[in-house]
C-alpha positions as CSV (number, residue, x, y, z in Angstrom):
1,X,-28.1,43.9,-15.4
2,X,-28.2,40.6,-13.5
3,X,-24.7,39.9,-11.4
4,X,-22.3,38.0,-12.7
5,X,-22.4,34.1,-11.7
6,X,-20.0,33.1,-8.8
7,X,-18.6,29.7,-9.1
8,X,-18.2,29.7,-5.1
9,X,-22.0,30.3,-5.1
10,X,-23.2,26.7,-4.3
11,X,-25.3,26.0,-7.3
12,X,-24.6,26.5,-10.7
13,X,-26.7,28.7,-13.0
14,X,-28.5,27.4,-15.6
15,X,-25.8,27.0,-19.4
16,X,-28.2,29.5,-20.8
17,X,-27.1,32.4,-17.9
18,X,-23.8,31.3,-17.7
19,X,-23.8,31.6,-21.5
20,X,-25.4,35.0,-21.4
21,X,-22.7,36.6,-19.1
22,X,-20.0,35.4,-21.3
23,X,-22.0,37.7,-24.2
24,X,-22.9,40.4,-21.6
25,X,-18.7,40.4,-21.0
26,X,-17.8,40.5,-24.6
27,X,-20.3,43.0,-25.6
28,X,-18.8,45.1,-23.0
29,X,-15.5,45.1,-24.0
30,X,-16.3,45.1,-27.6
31,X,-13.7,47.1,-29.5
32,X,-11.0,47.4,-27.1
33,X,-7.8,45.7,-26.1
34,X,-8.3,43.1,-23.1
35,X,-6.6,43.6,-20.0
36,X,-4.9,40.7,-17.8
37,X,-7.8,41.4,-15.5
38,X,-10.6,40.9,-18.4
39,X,-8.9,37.6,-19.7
40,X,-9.0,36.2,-15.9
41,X,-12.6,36.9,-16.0
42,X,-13.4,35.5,-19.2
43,X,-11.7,32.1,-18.2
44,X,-13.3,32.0,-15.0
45,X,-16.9,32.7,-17.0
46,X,-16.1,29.9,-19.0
47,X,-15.6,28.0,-16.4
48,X,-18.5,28.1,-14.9
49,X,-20.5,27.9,-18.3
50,X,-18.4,24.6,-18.8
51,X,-19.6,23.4,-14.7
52,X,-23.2,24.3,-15.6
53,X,-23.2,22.4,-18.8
54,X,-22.0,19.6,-17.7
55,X,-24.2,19.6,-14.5
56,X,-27.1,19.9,-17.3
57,X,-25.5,16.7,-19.1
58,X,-25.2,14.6,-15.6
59,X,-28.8,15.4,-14.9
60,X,-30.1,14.4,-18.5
61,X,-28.4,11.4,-17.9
């Protein structure tokens, strides 16, 4: 399984990976209640989904 993406890791990975580690997460925990820990994680994966996408927009632009 591919690591997680850092949002202190100097560039941003592609929305697509970003993306796929929010589903990798979710699968994951699929079933069971979320700890404080899990929903931390979650926001900080969308963060970075949110960076990457609109680092994808600026370039379009």
């Amino acid at each position: 399984m591919p690591p997680t993406p850092s949002s202190c890791a100097g560039a941003l990975p592609a929305p697509a990976d970003a993306n796929e580690a929010i589903r990798r997460f979710v699968r994951a925990r699929r079933g069971r209640s979320w700890t404080a820990e899990d929903r931390a994680e979650y926001a900080r994966l969308l963060e970075i989904w949110t960076r990457a996408v609109r680092g994808a927009v600026v370039e379009a632009v």
